[in-house]
N, CA, C and O atoms as a GROMACS GRO file, in nm:
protein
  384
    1UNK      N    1  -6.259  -2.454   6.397
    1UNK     CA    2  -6.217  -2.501   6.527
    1UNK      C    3  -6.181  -2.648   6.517
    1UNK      O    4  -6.239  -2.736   6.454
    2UNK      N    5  -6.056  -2.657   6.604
    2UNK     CA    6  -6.013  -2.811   6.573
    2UNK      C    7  -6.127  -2.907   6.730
    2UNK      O    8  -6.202  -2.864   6.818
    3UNK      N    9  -6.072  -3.068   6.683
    3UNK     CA   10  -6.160  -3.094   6.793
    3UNK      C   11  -6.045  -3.135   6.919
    3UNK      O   12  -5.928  -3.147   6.884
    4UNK      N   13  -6.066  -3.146   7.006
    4UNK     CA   14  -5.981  -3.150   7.090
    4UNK      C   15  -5.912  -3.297   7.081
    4UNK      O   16  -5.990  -3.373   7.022
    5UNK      N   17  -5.800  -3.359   7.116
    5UNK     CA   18  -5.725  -3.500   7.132
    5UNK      C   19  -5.783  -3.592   7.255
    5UNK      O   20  -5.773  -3.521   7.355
    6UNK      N   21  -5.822  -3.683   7.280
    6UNK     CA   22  -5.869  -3.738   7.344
    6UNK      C   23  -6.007  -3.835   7.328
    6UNK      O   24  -6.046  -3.860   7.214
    7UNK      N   25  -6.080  -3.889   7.445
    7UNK     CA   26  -6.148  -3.952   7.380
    7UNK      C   27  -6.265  -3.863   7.388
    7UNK      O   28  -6.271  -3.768   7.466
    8UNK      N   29  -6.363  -3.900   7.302
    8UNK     CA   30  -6.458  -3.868   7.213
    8UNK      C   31  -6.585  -3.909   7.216
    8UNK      O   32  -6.598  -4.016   7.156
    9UNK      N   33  -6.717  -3.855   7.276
    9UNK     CA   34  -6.826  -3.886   7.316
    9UNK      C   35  -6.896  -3.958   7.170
    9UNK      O   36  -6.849  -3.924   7.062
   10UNK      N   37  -6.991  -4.042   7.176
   10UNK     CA   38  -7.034  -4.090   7.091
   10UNK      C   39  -7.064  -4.263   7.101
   10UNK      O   40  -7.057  -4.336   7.200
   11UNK      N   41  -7.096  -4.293   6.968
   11UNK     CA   42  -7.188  -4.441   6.972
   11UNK      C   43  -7.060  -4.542   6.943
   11UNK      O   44  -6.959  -4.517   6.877
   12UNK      N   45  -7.091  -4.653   7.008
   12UNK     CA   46  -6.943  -4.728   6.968
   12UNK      C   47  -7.005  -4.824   6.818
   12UNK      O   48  -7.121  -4.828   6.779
   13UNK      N   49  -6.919  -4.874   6.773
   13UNK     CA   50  -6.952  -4.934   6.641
   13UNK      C   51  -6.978  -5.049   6.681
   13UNK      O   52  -6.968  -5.081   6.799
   14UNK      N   53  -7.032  -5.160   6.549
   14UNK     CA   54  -7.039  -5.277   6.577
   14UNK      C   55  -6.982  -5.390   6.674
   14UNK      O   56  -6.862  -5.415   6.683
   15UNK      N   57  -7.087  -5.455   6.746
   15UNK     CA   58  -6.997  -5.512   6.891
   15UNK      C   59  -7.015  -5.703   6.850
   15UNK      O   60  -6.981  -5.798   6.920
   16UNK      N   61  -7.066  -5.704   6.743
   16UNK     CA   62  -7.095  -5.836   6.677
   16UNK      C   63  -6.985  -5.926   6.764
   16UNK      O   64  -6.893  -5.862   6.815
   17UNK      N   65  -6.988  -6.082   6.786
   17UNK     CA   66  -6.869  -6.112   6.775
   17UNK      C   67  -6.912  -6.208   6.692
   17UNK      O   68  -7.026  -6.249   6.667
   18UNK      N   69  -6.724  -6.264   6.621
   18UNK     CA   70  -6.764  -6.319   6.522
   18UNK      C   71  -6.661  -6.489   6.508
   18UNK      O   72  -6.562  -6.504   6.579
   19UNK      N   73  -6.684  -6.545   6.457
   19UNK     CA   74  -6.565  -6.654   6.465
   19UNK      C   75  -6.478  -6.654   6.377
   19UNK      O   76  -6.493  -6.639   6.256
   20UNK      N   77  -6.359  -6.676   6.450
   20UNK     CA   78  -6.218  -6.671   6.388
   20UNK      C   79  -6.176  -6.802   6.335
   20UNK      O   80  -6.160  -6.873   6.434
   21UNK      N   81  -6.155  -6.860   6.241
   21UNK     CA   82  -6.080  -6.977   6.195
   21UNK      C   83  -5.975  -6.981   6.213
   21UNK      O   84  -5.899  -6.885   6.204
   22UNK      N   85  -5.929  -7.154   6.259
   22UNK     CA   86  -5.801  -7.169   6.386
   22UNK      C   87  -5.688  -7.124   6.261
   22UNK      O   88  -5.723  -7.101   6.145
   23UNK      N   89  -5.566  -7.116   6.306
   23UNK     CA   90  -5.450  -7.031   6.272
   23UNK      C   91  -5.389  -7.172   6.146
   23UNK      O   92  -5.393  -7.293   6.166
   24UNK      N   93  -5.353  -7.123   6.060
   24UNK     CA   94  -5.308  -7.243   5.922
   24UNK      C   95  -5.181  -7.228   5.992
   24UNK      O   96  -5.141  -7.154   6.082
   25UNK      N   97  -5.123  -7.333   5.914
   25UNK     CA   98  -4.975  -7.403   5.952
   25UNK      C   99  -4.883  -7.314   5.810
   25UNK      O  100  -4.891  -7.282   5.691
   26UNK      N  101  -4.809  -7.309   5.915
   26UNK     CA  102  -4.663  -7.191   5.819
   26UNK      C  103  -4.614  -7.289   5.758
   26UNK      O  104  -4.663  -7.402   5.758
   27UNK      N  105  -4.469  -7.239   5.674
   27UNK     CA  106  -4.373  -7.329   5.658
   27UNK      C  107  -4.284  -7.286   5.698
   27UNK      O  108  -4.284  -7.164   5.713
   28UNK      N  109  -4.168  -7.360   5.733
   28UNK     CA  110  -4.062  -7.308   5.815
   28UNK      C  111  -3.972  -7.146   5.679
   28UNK      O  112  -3.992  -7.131   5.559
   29UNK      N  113  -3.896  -7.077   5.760
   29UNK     CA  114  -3.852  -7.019   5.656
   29UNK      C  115  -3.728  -7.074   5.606
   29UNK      O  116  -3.695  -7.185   5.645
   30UNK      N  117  -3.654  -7.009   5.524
   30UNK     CA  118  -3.557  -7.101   5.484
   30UNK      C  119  -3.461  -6.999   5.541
   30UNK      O  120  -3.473  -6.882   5.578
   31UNK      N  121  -3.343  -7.098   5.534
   31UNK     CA  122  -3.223  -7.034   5.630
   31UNK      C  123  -3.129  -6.934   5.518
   31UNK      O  124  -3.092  -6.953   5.403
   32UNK      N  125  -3.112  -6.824   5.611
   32UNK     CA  126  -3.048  -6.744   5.582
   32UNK      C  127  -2.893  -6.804   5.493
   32UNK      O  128  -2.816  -6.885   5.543
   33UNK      N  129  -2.875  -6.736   5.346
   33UNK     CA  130  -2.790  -6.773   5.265
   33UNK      C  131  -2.638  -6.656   5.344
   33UNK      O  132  -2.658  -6.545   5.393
   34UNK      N  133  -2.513  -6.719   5.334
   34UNK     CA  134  -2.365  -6.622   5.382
   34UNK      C  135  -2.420  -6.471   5.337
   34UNK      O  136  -2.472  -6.460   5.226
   35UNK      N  137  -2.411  -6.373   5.411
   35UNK     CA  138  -2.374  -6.250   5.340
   35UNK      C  139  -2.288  -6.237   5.243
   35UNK      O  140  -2.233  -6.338   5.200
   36UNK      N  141  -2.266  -6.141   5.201
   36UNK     CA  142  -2.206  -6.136   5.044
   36UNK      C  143  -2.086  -6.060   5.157
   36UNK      O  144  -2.117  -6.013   5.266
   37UNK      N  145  -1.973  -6.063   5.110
   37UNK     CA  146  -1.837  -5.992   5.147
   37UNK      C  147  -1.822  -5.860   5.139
   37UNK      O  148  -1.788  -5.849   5.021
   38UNK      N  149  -1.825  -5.704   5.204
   38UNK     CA  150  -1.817  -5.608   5.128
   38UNK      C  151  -1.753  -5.540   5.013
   38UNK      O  152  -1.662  -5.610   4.971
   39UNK      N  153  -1.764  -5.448   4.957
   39UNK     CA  154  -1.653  -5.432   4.866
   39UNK      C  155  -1.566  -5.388   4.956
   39UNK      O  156  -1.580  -5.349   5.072
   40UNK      N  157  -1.402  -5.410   4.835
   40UNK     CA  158  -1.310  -5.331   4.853
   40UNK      C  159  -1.291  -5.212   4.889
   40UNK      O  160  -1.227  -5.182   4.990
   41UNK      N  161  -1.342  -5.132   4.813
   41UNK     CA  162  -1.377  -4.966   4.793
   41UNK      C  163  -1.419  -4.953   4.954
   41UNK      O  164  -1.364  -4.869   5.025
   42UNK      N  165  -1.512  -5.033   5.000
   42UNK     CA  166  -1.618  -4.985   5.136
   42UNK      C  167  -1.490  -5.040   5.269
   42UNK      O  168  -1.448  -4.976   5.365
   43UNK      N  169  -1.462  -5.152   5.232
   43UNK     CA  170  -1.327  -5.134   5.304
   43UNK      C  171  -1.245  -5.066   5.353
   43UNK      O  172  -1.206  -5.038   5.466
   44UNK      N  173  -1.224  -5.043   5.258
   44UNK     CA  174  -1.057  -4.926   5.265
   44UNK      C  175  -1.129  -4.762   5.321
   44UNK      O  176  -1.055  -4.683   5.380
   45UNK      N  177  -1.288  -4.726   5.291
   45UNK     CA  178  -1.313  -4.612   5.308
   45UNK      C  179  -1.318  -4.650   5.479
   45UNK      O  180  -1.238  -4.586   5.548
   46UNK      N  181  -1.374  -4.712   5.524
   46UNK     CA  182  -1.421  -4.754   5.688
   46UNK      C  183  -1.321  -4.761   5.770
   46UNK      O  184  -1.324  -4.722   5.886
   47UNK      N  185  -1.215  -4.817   5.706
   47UNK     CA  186  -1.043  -4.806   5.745
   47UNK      C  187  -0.994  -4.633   5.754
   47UNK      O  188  -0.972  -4.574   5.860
   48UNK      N  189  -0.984  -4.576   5.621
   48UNK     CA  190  -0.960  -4.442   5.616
   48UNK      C  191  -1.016  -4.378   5.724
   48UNK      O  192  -0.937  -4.329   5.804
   49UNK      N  193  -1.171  -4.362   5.751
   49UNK     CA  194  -1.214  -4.321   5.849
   49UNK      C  195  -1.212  -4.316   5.966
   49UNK      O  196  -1.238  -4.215   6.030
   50UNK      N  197  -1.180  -4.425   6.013
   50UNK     CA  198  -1.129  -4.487   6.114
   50UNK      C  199  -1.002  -4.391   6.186
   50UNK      O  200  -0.976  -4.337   6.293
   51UNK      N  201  -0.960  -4.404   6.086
   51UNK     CA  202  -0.764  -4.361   6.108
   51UNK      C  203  -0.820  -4.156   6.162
   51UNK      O  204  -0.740  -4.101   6.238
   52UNK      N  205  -0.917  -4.089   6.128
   52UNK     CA  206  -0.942  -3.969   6.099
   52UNK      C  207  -1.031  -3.922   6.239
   52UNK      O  208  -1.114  -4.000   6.285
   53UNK      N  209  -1.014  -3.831   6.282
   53UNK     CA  210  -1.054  -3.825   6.467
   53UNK      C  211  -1.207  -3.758   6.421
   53UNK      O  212  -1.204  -3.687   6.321
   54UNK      N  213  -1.321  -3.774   6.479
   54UNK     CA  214  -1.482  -3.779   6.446
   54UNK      C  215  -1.504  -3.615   6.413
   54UNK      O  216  -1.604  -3.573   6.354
   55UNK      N  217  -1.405  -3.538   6.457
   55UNK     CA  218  -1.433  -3.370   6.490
   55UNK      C  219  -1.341  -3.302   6.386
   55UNK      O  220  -1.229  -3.324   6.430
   56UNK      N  221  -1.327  -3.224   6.257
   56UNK     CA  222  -1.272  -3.173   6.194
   56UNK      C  223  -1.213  -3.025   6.309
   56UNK      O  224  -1.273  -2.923   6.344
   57UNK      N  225  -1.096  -3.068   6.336
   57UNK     CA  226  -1.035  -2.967   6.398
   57UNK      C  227  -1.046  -2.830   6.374
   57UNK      O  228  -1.096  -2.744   6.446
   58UNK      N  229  -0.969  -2.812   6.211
   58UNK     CA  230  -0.977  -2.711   6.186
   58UNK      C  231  -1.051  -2.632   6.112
   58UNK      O  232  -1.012  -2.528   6.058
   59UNK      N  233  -1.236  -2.710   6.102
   59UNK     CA  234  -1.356  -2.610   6.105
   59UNK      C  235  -1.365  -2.557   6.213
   59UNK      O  236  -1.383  -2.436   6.225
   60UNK      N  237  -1.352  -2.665   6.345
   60UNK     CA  238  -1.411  -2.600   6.481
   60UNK      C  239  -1.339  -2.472   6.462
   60UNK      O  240  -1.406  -2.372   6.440
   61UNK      N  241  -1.193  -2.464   6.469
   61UNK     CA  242  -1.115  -2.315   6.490
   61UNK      C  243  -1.133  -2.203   6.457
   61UNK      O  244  -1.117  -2.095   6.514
   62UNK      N  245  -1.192  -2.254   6.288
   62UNK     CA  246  -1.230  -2.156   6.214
   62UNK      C  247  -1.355  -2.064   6.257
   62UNK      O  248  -1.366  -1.942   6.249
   63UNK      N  249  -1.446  -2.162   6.304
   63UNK     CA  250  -1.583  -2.136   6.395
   63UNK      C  251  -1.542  -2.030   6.494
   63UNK      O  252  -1.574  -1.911   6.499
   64UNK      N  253  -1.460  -2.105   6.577
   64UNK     CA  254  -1.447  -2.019   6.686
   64UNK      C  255  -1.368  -1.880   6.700
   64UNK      O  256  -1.370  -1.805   6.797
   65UNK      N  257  -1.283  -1.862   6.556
   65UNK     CA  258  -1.215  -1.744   6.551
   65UNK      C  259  -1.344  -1.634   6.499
   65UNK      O  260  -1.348  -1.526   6.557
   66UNK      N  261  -1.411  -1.654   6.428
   66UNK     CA  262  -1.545  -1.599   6.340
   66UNK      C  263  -1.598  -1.540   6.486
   66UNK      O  264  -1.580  -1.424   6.522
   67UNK      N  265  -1.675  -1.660   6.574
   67UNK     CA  266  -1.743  -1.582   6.684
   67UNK      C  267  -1.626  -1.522   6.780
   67UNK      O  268  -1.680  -1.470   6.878
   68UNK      N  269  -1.525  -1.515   6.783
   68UNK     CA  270  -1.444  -1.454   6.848
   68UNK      C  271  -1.424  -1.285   6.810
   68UNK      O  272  -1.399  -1.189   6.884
   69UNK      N  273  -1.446  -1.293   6.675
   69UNK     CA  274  -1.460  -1.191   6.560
   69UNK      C  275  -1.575  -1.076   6.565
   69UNK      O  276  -1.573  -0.954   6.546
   70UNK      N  277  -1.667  -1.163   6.597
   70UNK     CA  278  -1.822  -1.145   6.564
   70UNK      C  279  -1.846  -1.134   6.429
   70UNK      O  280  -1.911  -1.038   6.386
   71UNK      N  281  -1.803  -1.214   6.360
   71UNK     CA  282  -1.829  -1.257   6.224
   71UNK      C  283  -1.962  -1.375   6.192
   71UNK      O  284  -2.036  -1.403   6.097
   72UNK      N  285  -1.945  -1.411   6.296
   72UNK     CA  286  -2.023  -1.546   6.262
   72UNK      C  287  -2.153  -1.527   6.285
   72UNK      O  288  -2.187  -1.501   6.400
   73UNK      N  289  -2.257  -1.536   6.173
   73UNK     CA  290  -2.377  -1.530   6.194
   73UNK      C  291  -2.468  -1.620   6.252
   73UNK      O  292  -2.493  -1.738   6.224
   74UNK      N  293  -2.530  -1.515   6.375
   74UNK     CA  294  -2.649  -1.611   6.467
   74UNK      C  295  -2.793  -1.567   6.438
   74UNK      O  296  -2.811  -1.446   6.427
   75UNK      N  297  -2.907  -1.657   6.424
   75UNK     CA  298  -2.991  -1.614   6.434
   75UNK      C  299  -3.066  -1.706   6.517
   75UNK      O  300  -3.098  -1.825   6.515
   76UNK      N  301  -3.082  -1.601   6.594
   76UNK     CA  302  -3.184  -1.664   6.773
   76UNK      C  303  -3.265  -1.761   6.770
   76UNK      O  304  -3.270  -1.860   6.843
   77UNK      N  305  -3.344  -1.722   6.664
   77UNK     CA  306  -3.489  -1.835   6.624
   77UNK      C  307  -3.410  -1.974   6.596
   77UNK      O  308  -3.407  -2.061   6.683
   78UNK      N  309  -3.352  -1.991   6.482
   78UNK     CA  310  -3.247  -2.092   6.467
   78UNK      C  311  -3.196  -2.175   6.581
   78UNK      O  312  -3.241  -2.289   6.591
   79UNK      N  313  -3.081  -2.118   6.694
   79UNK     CA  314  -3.045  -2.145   6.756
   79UNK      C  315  -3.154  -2.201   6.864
   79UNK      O  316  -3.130  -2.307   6.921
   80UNK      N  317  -3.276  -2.129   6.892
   80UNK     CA  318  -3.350  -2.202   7.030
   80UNK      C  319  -3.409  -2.327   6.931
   80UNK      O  320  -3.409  -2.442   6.975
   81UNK      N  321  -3.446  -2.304   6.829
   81UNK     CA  322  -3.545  -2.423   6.758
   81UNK      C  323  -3.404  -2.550   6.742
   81UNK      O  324  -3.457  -2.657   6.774
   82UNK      N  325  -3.294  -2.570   6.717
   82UNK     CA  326  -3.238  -2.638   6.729
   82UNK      C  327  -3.178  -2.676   6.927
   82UNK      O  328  -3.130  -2.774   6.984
   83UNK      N  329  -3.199  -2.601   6.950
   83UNK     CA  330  -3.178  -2.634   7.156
   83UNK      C  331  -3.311  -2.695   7.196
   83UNK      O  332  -3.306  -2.759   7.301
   84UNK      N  333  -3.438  -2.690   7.132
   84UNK     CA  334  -3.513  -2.732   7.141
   84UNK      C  335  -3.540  -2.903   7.100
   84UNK      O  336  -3.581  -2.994   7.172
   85UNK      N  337  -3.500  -2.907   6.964
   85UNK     CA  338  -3.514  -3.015   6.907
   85UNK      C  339  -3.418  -3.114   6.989
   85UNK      O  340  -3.450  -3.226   7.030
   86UNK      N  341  -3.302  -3.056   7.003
   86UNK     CA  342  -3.203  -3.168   7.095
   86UNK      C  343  -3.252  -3.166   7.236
   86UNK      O  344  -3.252  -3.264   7.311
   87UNK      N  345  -3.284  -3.073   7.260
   87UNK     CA  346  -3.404  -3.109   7.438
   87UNK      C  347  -3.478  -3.222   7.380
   87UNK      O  348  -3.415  -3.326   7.397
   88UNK      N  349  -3.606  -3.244   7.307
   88UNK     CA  350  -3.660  -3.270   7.260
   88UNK      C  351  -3.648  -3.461   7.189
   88UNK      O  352  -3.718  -3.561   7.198
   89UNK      N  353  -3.531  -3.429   7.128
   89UNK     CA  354  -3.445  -3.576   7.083
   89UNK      C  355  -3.562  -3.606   6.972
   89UNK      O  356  -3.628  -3.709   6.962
   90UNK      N  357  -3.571  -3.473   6.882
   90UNK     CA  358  -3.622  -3.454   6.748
   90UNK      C  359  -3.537  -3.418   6.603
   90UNK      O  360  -3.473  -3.317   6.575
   91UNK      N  361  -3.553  -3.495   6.554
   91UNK     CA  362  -3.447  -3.514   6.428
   91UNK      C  363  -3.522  -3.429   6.319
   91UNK      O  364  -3.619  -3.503   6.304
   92UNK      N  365  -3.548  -3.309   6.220
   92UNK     CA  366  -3.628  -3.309   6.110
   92UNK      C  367  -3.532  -3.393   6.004
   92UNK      O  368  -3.569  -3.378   5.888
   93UNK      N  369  -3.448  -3.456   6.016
   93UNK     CA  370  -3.440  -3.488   5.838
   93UNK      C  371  -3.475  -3.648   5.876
   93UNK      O  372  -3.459  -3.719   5.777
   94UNK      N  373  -3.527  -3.736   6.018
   94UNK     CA  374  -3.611  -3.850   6.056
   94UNK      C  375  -3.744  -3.852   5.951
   94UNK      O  376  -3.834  -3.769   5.959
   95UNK      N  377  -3.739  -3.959   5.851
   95UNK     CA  378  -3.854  -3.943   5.776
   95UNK      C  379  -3.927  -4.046   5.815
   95UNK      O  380  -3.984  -4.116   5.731
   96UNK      N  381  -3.938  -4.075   5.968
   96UNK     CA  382  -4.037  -4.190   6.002
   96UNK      C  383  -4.157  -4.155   6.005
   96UNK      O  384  -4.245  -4.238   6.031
   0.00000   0.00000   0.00000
C-alpha cells in the first residue's frame, strides 16, 4: 500500500536555531565577451527554411487520401493518450 500525498502526521525535526554568518562580498562578474558569428552552413539552412511553408503539403494529402481510403491505421488508445497529453500540455520526449 502506497502512502497517501499530502501532509503527514508525525514529529517535526530539529527546531535548533542557529547563526548564520553575514553574506561575503562577490566579485563583480566579468562582462560578457561578442558572440561568435554563426556558421555559414547554419545560415543558409535558416534562410532555406524560411523560404519552405511550416506544413509539408503533400504528406498532409497523402494522409488524408489513406483515411479517405480507410487505409490509414488508427489505434484508439494512441489517439486518446495523445488528445490527452495535448489537453494536458504534456510532452513525453520533455526530459525535464
Amino acid at each position: 500500500m502506497m502512502d497517501p500525498i499530502g501532509i503527514k502526521a508525525g514529529t517535526v525535526g530539529d527546531r535548533r536555531l542557529v547563526r548564520v554568518d553575514a553574506a561575503r562580498a562577490t566579485q563583480a562578474p566579468e562582462p560578457v565577451k561578442a558572440q561568435a558569428q554563426p556558421a555559414a552552413g547554419a545560415t543558409q539552412l535558416s534562410s532555406e527554411m524560411a523560404a519552405k511553408p511550416p506544413v509539408d503539403a503533400d504528406r498532409v494529402a497523402r494522409i488524408k487520401k489513406a483515411i479517405a481510403d480507410g487505409k490509414f491505421p488508427t489505434v484508439p488508445a494512441t489517439i486518446a493518450d495523445r488528445l490527452l497529453a495535448l489537453k494536458m500540455e504534456w510532452n513525453p520526449n520533455d526530459k525535464a
